[in-house]
PDB file of N, CA, C and O in Angstrom:
ATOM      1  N   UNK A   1       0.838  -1.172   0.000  1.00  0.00           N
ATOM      2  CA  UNK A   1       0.000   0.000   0.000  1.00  0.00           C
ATOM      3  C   UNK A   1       0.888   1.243   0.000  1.00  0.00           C
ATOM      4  O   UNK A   1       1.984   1.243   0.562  1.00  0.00           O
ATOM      5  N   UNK A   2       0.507   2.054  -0.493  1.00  0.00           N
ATOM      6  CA  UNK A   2       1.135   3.678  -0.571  1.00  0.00           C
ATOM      7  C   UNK A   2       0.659   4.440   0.262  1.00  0.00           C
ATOM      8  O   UNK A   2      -0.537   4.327   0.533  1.00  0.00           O
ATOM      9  N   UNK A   3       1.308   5.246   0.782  1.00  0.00           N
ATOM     10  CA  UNK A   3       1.201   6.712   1.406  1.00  0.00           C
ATOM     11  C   UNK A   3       1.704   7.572   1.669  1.00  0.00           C
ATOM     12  O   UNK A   3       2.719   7.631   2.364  1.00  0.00           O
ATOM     13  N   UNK A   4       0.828   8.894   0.935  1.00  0.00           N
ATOM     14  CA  UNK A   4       1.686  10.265   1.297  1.00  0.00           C
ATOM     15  C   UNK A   4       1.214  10.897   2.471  1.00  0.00           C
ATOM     16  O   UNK A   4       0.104  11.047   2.982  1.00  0.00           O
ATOM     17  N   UNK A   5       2.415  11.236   2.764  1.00  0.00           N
ATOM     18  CA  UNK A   5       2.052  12.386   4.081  1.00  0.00           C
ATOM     19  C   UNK A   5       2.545  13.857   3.948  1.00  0.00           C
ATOM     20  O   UNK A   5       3.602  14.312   3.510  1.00  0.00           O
ATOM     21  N   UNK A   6       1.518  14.410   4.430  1.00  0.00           N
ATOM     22  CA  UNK A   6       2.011  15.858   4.193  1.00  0.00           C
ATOM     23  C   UNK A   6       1.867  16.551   5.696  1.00  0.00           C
ATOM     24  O   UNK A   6       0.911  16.547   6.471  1.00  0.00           O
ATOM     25  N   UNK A   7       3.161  17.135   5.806  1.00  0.00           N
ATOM     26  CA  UNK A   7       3.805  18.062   6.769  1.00  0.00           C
ATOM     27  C   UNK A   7       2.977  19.384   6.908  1.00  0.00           C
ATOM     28  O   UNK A   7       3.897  20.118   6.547  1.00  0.00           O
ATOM     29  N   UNK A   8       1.946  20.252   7.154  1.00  0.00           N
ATOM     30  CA  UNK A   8       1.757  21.102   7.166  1.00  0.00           C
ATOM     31  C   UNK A   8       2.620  21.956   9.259  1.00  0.00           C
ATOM     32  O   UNK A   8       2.806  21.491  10.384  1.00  0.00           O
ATOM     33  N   UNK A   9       2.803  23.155   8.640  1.00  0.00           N
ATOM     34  CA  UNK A   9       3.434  24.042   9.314  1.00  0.00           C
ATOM     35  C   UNK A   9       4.778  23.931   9.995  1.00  0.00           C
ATOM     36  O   UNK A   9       5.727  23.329   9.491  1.00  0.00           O
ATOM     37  N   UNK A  10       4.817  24.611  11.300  1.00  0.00           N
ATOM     38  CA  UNK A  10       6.736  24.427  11.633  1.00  0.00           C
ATOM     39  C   UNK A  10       6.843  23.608  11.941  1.00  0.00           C
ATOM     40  O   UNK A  10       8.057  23.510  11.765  1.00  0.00           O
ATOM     41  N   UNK A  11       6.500  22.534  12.431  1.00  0.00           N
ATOM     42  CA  UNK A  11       7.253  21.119  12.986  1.00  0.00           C
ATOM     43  C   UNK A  11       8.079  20.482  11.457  1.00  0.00           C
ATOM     44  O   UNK A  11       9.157  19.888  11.487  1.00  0.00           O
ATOM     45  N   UNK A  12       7.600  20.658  10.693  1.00  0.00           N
ATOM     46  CA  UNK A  12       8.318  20.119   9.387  1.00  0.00           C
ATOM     47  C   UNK A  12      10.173  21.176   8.808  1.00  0.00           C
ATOM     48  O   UNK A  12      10.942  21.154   7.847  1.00  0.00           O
ATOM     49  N   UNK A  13      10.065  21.830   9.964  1.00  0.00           N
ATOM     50  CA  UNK A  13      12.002  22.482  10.480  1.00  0.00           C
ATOM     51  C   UNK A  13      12.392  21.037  11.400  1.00  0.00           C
ATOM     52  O   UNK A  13      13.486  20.485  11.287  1.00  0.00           O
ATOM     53  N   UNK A  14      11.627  20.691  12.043  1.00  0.00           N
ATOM     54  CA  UNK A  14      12.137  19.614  13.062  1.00  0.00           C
ATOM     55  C   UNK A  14      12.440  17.843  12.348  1.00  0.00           C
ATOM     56  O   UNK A  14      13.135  16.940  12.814  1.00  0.00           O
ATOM     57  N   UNK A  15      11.638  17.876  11.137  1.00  0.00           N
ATOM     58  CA  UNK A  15      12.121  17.352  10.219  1.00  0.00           C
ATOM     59  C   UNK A  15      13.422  16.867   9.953  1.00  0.00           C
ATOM     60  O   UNK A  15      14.260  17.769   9.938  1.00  0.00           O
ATOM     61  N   UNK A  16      13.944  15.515   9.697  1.00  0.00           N
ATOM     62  CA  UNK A  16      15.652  15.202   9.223  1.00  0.00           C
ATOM     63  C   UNK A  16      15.514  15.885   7.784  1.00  0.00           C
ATOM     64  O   UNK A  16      16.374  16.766   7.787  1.00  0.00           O
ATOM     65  N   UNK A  17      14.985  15.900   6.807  1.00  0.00           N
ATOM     66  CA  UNK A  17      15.049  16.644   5.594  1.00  0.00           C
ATOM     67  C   UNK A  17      14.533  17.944   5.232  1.00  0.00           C
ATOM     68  O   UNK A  17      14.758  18.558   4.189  1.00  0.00           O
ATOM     69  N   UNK A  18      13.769  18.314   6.270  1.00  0.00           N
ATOM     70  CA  UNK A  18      13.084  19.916   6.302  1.00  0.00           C
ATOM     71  C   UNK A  18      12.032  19.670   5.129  1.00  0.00           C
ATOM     72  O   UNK A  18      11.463  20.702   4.771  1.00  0.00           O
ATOM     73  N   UNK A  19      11.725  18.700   4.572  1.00  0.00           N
ATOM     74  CA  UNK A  19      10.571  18.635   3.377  1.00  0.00           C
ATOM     75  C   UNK A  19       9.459  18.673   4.351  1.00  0.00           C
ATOM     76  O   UNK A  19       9.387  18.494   5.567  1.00  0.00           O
ATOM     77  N   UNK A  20       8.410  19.036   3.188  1.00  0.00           N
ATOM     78  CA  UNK A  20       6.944  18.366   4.028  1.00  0.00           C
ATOM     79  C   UNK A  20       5.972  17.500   3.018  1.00  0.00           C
ATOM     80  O   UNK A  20       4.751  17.592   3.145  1.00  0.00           O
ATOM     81  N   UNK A  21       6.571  16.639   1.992  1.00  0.00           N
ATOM     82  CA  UNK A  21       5.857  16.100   1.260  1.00  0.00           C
ATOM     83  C   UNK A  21       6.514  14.874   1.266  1.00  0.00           C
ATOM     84  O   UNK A  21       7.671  15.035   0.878  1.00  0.00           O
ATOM     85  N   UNK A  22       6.203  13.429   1.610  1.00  0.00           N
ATOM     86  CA  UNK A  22       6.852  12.611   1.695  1.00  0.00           C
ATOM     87  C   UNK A  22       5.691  11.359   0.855  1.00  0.00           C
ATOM     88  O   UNK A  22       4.504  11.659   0.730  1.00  0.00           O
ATOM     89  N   UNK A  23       6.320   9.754   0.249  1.00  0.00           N
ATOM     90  CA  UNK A  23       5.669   9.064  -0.314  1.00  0.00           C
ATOM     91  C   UNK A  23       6.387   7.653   0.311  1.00  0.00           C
ATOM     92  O   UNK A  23       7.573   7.394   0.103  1.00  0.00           O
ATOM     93  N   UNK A  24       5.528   6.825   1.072  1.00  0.00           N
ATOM     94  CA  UNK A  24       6.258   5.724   1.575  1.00  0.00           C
ATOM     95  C   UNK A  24       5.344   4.263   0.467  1.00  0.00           C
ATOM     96  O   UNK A  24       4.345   4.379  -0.243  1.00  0.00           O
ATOM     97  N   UNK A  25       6.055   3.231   0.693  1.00  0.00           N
ATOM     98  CA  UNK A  25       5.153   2.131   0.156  1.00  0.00           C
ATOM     99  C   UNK A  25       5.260   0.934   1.164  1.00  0.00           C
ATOM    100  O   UNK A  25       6.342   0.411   1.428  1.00  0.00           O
ATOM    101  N   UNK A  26       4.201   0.578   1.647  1.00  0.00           N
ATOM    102  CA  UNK A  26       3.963  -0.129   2.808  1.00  0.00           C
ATOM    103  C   UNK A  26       3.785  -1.283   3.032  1.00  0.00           C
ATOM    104  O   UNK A  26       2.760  -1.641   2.451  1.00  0.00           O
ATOM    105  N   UNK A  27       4.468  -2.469   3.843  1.00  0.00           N
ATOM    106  CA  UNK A  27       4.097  -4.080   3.049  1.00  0.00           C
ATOM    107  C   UNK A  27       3.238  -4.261   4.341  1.00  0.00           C
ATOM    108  O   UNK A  27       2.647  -5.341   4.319  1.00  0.00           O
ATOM    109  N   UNK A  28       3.069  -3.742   5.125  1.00  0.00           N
ATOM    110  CA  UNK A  28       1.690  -4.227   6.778  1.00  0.00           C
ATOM    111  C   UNK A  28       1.361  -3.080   6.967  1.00  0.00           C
ATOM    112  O   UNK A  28       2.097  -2.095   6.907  1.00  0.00           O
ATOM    113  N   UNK A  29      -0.139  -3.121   7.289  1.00  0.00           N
ATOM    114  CA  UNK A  29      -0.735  -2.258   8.237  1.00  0.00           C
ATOM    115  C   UNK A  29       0.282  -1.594   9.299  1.00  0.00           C
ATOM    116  O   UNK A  29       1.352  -2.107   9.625  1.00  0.00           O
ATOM    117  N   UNK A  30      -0.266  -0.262   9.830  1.00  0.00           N
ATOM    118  CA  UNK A  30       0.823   0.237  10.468  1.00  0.00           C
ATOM    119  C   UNK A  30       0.081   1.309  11.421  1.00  0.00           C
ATOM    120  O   UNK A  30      -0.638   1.791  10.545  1.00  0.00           O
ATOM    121  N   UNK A  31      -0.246   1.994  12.529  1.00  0.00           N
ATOM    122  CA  UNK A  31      -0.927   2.565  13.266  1.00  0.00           C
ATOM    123  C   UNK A  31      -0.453   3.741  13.023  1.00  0.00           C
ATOM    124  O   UNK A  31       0.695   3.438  12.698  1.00  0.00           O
ATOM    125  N   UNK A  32      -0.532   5.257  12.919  1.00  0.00           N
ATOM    126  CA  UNK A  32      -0.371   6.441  12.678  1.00  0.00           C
ATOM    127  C   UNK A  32       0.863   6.774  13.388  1.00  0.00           C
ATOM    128  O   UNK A  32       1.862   7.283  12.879  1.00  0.00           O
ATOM    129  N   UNK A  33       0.732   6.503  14.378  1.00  0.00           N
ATOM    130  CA  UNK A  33       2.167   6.837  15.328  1.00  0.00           C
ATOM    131  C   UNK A  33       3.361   5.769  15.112  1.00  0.00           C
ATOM    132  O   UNK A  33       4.408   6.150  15.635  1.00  0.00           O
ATOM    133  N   UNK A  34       3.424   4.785  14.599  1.00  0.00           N
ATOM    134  CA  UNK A  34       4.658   3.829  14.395  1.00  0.00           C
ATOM    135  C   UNK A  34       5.050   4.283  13.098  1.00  0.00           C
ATOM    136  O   UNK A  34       6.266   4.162  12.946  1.00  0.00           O
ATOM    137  N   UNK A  35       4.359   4.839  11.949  1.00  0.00           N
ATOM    138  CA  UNK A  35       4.617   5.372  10.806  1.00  0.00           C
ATOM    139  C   UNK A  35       5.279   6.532  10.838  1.00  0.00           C
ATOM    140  O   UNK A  35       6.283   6.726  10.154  1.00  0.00           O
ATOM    141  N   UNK A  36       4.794   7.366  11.602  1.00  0.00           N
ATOM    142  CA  UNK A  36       5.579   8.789  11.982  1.00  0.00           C
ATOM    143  C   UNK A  36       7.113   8.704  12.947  1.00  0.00           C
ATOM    144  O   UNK A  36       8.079   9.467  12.935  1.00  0.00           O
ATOM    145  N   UNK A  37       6.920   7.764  13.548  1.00  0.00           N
ATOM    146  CA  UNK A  37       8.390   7.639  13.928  1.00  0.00           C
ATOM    147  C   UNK A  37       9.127   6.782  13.491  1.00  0.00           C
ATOM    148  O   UNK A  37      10.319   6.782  13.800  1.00  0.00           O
ATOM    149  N   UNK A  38       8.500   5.685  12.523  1.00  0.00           N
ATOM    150  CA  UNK A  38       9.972   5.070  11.689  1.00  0.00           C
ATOM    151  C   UNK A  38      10.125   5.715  10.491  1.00  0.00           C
ATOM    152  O   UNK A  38      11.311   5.883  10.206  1.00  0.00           O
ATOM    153  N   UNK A  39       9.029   6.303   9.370  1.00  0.00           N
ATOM    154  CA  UNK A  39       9.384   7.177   8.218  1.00  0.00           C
ATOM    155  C   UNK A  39       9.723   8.708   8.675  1.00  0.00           C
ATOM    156  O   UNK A  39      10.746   8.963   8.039  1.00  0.00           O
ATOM    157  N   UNK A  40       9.458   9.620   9.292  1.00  0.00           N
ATOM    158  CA  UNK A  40       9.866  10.642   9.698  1.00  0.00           C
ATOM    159  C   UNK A  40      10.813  10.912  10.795  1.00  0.00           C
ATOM    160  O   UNK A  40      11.368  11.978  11.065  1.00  0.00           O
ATOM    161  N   UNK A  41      10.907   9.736  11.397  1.00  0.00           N
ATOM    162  CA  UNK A  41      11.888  10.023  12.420  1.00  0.00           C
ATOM    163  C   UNK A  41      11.756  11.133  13.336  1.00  0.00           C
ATOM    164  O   UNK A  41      12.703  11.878  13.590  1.00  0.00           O
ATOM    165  N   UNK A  42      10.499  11.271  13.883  1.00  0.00           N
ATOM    166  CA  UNK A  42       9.819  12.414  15.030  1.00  0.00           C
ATOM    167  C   UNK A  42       8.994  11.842  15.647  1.00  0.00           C
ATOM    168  O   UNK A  42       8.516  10.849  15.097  1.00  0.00           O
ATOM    169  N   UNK A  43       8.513  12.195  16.952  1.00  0.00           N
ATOM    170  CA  UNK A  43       7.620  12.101  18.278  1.00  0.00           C
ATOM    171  C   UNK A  43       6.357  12.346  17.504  1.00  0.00           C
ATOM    172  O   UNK A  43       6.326  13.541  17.210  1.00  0.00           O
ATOM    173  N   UNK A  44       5.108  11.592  16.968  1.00  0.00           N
ATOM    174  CA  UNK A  44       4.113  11.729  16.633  1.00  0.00           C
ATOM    175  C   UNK A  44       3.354  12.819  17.524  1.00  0.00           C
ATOM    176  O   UNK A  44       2.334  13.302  17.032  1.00  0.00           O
ATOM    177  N   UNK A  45       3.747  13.235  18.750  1.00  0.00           N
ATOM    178  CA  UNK A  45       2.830  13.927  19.882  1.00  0.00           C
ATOM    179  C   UNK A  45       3.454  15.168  19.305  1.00  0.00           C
ATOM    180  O   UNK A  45       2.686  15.964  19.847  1.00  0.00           O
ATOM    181  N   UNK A  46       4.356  16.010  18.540  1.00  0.00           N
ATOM    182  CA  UNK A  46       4.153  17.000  17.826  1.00  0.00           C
ATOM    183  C   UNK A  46       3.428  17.671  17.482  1.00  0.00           C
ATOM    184  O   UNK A  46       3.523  18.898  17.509  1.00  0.00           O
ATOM    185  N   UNK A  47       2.163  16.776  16.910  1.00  0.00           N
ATOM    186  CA  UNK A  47       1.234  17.253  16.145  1.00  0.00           C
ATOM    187  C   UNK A  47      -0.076  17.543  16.459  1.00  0.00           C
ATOM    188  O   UNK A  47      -0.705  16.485  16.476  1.00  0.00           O
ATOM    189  N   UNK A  48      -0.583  18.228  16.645  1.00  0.00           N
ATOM    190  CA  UNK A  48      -1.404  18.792  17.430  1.00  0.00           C
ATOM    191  C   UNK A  48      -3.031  18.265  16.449  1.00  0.00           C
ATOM    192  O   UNK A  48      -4.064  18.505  17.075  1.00  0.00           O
ATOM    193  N   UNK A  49      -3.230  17.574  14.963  1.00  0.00           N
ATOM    194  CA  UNK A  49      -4.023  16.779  14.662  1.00  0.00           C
ATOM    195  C   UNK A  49      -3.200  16.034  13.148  1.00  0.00           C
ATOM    196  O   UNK A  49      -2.306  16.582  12.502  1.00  0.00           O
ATOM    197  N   UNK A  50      -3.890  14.501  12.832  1.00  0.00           N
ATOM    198  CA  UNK A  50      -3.614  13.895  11.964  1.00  0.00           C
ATOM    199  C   UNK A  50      -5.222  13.991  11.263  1.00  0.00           C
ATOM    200  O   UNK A  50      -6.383  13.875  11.658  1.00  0.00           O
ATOM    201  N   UNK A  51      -4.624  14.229  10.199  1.00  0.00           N
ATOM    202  CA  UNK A  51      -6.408  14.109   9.069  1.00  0.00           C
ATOM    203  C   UNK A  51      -5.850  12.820   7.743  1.00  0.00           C
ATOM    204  O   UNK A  51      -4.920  12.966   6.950  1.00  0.00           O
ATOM    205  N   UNK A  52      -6.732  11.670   7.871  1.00  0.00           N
ATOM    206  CA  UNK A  52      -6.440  10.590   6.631  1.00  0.00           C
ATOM    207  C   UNK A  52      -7.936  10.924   5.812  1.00  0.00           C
ATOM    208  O   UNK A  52      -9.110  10.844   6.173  1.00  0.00           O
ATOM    209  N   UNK A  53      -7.127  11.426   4.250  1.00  0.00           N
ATOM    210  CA  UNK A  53      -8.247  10.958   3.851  1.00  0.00           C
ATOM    211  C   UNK A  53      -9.377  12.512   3.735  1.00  0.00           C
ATOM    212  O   UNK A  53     -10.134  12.848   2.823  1.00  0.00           O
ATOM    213  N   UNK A  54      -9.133  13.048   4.790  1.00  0.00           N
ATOM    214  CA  UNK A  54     -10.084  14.298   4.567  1.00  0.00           C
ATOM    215  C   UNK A  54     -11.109  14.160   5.910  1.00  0.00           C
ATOM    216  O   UNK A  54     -12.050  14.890   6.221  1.00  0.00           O
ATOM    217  N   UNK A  55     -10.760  13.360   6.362  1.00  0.00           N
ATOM    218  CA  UNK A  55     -11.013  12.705   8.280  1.00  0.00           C
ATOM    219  C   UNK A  55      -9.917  13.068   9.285  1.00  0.00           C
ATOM    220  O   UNK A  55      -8.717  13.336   9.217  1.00  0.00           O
ATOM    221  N   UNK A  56     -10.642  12.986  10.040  1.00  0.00           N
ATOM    222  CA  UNK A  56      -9.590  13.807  11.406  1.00  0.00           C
ATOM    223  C   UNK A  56      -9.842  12.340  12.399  1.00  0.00           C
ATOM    224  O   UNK A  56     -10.923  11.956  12.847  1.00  0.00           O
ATOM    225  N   UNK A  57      -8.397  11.641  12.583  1.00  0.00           N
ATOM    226  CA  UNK A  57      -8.251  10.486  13.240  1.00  0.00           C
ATOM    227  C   UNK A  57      -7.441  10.695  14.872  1.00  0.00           C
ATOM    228  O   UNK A  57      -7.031  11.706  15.442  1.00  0.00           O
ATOM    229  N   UNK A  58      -7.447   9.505  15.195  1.00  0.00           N
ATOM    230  CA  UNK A  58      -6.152   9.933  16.369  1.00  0.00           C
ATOM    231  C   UNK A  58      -4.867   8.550  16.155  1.00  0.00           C
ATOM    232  O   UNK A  58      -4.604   7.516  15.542  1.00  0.00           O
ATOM    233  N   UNK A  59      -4.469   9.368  17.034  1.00  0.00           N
ATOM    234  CA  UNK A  59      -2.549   8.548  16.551  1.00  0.00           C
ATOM    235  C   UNK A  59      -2.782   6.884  16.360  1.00  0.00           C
ATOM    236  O   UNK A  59      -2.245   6.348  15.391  1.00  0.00           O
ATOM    237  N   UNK A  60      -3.524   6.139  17.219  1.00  0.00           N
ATOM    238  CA  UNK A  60      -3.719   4.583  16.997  1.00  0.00           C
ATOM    239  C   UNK A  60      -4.240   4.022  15.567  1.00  0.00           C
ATOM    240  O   UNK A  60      -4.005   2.845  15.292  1.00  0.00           O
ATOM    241  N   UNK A  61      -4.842   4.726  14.787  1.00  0.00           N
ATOM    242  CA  UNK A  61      -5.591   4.888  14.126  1.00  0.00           C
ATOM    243  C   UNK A  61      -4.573   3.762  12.736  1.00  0.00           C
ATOM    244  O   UNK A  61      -3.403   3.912  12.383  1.00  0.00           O
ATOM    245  N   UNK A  62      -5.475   2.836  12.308  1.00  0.00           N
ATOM    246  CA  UNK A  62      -3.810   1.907  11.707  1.00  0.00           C
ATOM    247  C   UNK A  62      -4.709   2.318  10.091  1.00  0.00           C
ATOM    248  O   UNK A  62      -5.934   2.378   9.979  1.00  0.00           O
ATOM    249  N   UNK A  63      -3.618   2.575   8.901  1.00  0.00           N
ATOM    250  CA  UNK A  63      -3.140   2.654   8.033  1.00  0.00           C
ATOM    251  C   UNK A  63      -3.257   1.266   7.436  1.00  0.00           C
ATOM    252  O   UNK A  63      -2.514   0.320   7.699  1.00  0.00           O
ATOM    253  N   UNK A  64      -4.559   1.265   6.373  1.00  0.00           N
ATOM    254  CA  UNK A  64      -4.447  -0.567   5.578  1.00  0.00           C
ATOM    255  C   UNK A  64      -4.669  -0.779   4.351  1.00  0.00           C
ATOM    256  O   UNK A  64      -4.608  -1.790   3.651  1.00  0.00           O
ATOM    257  N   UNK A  65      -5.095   0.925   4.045  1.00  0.00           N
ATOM    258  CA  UNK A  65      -4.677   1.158   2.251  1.00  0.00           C
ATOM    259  C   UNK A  65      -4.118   2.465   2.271  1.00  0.00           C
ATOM    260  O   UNK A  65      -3.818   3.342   3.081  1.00  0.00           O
ATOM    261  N   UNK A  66      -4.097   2.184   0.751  1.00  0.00           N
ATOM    262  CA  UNK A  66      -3.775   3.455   0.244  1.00  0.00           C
ATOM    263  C   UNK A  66      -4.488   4.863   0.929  1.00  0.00           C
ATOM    264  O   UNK A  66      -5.646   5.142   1.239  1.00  0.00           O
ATOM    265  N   UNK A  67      -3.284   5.542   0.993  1.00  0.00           N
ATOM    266  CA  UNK A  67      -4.372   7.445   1.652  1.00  0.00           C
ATOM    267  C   UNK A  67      -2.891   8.447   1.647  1.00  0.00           C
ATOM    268  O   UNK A  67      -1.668   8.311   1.603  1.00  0.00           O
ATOM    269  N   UNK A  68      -3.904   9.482   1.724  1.00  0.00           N
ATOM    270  CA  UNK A  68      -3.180  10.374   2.053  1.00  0.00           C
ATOM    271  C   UNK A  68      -3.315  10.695   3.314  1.00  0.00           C
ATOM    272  O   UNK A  68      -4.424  10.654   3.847  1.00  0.00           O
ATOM    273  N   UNK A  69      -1.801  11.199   4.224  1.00  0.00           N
ATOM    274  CA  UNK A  69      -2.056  11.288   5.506  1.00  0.00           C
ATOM    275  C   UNK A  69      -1.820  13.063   5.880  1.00  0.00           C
ATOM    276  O   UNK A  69      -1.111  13.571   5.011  1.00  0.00           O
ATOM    277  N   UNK A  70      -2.213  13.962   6.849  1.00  0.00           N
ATOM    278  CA  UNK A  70      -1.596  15.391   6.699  1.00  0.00           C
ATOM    279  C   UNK A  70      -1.493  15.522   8.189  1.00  0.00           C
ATOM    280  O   UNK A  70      -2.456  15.444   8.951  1.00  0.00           O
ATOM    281  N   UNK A  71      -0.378  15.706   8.507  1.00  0.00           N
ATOM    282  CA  UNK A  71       0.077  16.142   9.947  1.00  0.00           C
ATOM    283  C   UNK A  71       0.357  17.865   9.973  1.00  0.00           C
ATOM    284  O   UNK A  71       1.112  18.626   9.367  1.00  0.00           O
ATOM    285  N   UNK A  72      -0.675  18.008  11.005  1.00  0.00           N
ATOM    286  CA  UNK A  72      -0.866  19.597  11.166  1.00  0.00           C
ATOM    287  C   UNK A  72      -0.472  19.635  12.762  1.00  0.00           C
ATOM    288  O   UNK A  72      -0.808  19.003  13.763  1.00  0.00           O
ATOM    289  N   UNK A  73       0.441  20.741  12.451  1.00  0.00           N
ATOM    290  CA  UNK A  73       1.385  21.414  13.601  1.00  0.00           C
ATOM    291  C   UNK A  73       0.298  22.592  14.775  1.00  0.00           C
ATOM    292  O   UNK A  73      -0.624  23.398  14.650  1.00  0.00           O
ATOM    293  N   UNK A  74       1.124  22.032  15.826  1.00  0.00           N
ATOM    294  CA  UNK A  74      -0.011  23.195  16.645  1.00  0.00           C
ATOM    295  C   UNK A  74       0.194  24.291  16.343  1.00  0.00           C
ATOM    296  O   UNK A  74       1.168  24.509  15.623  1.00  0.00           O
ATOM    297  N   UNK A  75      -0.858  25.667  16.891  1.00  0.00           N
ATOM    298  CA  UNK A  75      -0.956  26.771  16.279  1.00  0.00           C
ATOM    299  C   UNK A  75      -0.253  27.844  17.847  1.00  0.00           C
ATOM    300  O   UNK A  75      -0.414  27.539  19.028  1.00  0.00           O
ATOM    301  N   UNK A  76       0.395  28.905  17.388  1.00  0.00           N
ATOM    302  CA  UNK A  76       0.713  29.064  18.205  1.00  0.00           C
ATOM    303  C   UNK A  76       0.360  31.109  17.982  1.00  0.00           C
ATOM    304  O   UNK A  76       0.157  31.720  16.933  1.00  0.00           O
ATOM    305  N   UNK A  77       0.416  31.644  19.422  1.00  0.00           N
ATOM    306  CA  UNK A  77       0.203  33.114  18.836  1.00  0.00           C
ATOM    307  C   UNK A  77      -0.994  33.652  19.922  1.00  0.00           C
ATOM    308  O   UNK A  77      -1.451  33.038  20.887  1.00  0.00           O
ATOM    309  N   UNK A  78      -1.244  34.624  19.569  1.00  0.00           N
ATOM    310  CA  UNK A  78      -2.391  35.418  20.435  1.00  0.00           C
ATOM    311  C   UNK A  78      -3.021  36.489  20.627  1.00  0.00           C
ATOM    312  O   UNK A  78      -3.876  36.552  21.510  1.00  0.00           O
TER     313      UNK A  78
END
């Protein structure tokens, strides 16, 4: 199975490549948070929400086809 993930806002500086568009190909199911820390190499708790799909999930949430995944950074300011 395939999946892109997209980095939206600053946590994607904290990034090993500073990208925010990434494409993995997947041979098992995989839960949102084991994906984010073996393909991105970051603390899934970064992210202040994961949306698959155009759905707003939470980190357990396992990955068993194809999708797009978008990790959105908390908001910060006031």
């Amino acid at each position: 199975m395939r999946v892109k993930i997209t980095v939206h806002g600053h946590v994607k500086s904290l990034l090993p490549s500073n990208e925010s568009e990434f494409e993995f190909e997947l041979s098992e199911p995989r839960d949102v948070s084991e994906l984010i820390e073996e393909k991105l190499e970051i603390n899934p708790m970064v992210f202040a929400s994961i949306v698959i799909d155009g759905k707003s999930v939470e980190r357990d949430h396992v990955v068993d086809e194809d999708c797009e995944i978008l990790l959105v950074s908390p908001t910060a300011g006031g």
